[in-house]
N, C-alpha and C positions, 0 to 999 in steps of 0.2 A: 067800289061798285057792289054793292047790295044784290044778296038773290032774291029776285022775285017769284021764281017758279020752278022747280025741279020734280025731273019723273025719273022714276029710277024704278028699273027691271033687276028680279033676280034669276039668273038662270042656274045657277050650280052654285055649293058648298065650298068656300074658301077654308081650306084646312089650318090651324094654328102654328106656324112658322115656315108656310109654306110662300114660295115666292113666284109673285104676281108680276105683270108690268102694268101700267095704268099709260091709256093712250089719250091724249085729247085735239081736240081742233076746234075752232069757230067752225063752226057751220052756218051763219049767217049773222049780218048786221045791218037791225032795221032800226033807223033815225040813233037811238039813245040806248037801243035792246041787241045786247050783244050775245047770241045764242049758240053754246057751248055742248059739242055732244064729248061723254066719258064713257070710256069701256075698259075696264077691269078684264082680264084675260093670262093664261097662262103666259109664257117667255116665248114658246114660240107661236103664239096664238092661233096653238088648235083649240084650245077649251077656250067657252067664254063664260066670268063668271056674272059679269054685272054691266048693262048697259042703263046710260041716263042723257039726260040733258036741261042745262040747268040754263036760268034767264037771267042776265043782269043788266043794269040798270042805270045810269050815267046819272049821280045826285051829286047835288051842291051841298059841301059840307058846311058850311055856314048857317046855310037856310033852310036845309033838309027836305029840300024838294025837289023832284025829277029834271032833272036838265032840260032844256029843250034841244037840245045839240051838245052830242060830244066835246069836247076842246080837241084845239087844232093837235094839240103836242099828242094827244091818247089815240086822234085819229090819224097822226105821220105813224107813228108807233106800230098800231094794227094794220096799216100800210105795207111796210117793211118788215113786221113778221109773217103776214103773207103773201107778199111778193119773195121772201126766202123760202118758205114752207111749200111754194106754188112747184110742182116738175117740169 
C-alpha cells in the first residue's frame, strides 16, 4: 500500500541516542484510503516530538492502479485489529 500523502509536524529536537516511543493508529478508512495518524513522543509521553499522518492507498500490483475496493482478506484484517485495539 503506497503513500499518497503525509503531513508531518515538528515540535521538539530528538536528541542522538535518546529513546522515543512511536505510537500509531488508523484514524479512519475511506473506500481504498487507509488514514494513519504517527506521534513520535518521549516514554512516558510528556514531550512530544513529532506528529503526522500519512494516506495510503489499496493498488493492484499487477496493474498499478488504485483498487476500487480493498480485498476481503486486508479488510477481515483491519477488522480484527481494531475490534482488538477498540476499549
Amino acid at each position: 500500500m503506497p503513500v499518497v500523502e503525509l503531513s508531518v509536524r515538528y515540535h521538539r529536537a530528538v536528541q542522538m541516542g535518546q529513546t522515543v516511543a512511536v505510537r500509531t493508529r488508523m484514524s479512519a478508512s475511506e473506500g481504498v484510503r487507509l488514514l494513519w495518524d504517527y506521534e513520535i513522543q518521549s516514554p512516558d509521553g510528556k514531550e512530544l516530538y513529532v506528529s503526522a499522518q500519512v494516506t495510503l492507498v489499496g493498488v493492484d500490483r499487477e496493474k498499478g492502479k488504485i483498487l476500487r475496493q480493498l480485498p476481503i482478506a486486508v479488510k477481515e484484517a483491519l477488522a480484527k485489529l481494531t475490534a482488538h485495539l477498540s476499549p
